[in-house]
Backbone bond lengths (Angstrom), bond angles and torsions (degrees), N, CA, C in turn:
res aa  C-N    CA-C-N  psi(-1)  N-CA   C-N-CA  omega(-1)  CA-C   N-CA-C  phi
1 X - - - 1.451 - - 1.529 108.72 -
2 X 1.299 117.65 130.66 1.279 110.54 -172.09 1.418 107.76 -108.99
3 X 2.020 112.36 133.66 1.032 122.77 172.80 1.781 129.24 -73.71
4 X 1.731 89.77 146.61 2.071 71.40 -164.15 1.783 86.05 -92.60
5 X 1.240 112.79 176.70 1.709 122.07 -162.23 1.514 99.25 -133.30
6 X 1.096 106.71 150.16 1.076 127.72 -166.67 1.899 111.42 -131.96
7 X 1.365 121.67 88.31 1.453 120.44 154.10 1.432 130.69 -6.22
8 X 1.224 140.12 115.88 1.443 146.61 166.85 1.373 103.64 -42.70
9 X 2.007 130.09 -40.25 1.289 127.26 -167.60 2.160 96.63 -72.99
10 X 1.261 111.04 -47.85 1.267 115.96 179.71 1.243 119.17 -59.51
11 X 1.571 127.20 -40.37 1.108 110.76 167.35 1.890 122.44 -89.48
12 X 1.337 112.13 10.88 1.102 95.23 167.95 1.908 102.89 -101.43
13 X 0.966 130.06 1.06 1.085 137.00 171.49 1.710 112.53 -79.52
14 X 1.484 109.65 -37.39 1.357 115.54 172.10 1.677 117.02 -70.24
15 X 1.307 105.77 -25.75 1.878 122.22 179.36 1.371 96.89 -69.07
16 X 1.421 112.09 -46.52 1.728 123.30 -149.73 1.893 101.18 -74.08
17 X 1.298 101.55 -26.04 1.411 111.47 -173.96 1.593 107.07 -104.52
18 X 1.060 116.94 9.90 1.817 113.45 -178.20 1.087 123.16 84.86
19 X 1.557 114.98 -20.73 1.622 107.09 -179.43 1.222 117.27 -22.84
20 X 1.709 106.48 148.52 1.912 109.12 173.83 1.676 101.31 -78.89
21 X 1.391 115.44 77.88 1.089 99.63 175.41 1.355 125.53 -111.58
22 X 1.304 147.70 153.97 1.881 142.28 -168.41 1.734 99.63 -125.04
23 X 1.222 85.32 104.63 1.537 102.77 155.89 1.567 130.54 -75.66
24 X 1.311 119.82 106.95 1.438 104.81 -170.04 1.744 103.09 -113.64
25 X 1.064 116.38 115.48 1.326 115.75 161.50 1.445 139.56 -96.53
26 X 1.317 105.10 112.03 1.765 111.13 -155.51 1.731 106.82 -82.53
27 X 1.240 108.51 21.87 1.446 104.07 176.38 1.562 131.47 -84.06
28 X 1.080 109.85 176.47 1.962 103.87 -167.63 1.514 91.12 -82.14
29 X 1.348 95.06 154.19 1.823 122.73 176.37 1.579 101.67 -45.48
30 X 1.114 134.08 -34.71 1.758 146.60 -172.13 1.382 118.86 -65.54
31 X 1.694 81.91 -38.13 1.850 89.22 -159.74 1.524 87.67 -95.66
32 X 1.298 130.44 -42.66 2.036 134.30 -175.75 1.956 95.34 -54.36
33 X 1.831 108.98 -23.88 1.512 90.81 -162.68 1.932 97.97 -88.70
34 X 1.040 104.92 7.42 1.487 112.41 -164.30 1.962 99.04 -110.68
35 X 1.063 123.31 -42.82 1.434 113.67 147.89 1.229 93.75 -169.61
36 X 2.212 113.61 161.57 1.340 109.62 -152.55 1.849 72.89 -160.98
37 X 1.354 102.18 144.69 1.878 101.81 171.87 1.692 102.97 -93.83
38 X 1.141 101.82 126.82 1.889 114.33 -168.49 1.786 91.59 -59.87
39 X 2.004 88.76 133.75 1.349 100.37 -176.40 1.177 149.94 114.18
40 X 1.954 89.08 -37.59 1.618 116.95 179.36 1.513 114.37 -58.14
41 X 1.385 115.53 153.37 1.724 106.02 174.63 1.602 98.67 -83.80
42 X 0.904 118.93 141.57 1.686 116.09 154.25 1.595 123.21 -123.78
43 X 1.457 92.11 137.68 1.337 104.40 -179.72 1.675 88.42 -150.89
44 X 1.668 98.53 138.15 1.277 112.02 165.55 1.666 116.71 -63.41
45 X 1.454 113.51 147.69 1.558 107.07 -178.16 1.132 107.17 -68.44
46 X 1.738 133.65 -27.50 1.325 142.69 -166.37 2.115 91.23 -66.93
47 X 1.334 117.35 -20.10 1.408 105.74 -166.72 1.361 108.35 -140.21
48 X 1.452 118.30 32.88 1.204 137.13 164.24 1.498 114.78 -64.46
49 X 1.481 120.37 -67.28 1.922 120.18 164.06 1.256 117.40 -25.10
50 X 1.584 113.88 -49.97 1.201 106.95 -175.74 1.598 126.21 -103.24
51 X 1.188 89.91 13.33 2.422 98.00 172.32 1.506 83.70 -122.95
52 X 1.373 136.22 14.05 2.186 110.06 174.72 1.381 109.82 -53.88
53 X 1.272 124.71 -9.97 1.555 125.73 -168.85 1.295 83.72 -113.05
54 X 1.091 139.91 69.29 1.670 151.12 145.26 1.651 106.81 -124.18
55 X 1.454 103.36 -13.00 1.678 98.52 -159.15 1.567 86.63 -125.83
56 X 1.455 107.90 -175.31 1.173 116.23 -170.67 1.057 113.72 -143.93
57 X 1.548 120.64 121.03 1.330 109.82 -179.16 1.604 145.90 -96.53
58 X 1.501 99.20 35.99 1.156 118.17 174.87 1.834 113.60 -114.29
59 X 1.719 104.50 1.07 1.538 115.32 170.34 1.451 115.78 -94.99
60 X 1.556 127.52 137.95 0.906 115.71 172.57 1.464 117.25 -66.19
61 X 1.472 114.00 151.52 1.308 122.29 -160.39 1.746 108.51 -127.68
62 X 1.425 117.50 108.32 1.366 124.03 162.02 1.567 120.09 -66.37
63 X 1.390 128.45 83.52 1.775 114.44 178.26 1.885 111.68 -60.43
64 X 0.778 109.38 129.99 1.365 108.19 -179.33 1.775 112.81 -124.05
65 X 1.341 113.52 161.80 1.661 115.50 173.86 1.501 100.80 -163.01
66 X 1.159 121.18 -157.60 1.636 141.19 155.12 1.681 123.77 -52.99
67 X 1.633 112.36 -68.29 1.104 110.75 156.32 1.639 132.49 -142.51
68 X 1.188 94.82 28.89 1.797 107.82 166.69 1.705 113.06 129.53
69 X 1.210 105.18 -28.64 1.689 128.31 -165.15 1.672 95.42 -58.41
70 X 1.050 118.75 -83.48 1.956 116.06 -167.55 1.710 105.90 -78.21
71 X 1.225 116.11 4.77 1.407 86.16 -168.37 2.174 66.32 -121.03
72 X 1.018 137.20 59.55 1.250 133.33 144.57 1.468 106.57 -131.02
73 X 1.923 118.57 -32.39 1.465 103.97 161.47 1.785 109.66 -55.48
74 X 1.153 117.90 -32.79 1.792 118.22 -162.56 1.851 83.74 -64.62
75 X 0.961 112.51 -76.81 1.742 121.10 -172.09 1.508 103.12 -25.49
76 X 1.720 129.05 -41.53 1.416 121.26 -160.80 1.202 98.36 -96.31
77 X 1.829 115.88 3.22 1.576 109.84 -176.08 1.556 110.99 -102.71
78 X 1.477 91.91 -15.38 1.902 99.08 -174.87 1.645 89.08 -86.56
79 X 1.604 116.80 -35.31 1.294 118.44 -169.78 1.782 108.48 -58.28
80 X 1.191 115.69 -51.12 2.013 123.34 153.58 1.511 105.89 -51.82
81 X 0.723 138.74 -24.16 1.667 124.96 -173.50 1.658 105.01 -91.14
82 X 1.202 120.32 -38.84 1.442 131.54 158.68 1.448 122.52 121.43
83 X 1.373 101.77 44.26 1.341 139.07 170.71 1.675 101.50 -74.36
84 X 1.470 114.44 117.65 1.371 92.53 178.20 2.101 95.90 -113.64
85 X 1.396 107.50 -6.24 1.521 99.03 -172.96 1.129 118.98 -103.58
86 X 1.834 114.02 56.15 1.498 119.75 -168.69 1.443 128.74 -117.03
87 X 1.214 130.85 125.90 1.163 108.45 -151.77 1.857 86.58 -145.56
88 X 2.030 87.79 154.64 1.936 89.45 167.31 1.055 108.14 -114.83
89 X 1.504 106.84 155.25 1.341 140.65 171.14 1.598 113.32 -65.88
90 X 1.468 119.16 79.48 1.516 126.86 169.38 1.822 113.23 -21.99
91 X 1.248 116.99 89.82 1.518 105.74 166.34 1.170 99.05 99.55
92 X 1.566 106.62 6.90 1.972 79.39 174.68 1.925 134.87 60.55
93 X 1.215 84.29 167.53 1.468 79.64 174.60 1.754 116.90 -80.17
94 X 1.272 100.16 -5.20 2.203 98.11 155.12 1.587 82.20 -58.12
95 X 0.841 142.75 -99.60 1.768 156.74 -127.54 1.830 95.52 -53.47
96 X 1.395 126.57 -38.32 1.199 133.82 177.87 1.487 106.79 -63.48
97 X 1.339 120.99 -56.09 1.147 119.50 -173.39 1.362 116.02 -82.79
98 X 1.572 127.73 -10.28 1.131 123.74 159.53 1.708 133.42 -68.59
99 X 1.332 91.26 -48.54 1.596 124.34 177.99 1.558 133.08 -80.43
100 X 1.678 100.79 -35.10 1.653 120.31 160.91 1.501 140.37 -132.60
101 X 1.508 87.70 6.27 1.687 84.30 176.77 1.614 100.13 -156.48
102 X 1.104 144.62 42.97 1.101 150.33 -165.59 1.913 123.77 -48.52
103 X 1.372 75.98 -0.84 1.756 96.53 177.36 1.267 124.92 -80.46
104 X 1.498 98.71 -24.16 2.002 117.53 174.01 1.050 93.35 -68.34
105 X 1.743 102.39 138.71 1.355 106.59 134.19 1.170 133.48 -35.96
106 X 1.467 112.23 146.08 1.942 119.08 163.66 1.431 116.78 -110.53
107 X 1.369 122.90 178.89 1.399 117.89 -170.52 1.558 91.12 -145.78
């Protein structure tokens, strides 16, 4: 099933304007303590199956990671669970901090 993607410029434009939007970032506790976008839900992808009833699947949903790789398996896993408003974040938050906030740390 293929995930549709979503731009770092679009979704910070969707933040900037209020959209109801949920950022979920499936990255490890290490890498969120090293920089994290204020707000995001986090849950590791390793423990995503078992928190899906943390999220909701009638909210739109930002998958997020480092640079696109686990938080697009997370998107095809909410996408099987029956999430239909899920989408990834192209590039990750490398692509955030390159493109919109260049002030974060990188890893």
């Amino acid at each position: 099933m293929a995930v549709p993607e979503i731009s770092v410029q679009e979704l910070k434009r969707r933040l900037d304007a209020g959209d109801a939007v949920r950022v979920l970032d499936v990255r490890e506790p290490w890498e969120i303590a090293i920089v994290a976008l204020p707000g995001s839900t986090r849950i590791p992808l390793q423990q995503l199956p078992g928190r899906v009833k943390e999220l909701s699947a009638e909210e739109p949903i930002v998958a997020m990671c480092k640079s696109g790789g686990r938080s697009r398996r997370a998107a095809q896993f909410l996408q099987s669970a029956g999430f239909q408003n899920v989408v990834n974040l192209t590039g990750g938050i490398d692509a955030w901090i390159q493109d919109i906030d260049p002030s974060l740390p990188g890893y």
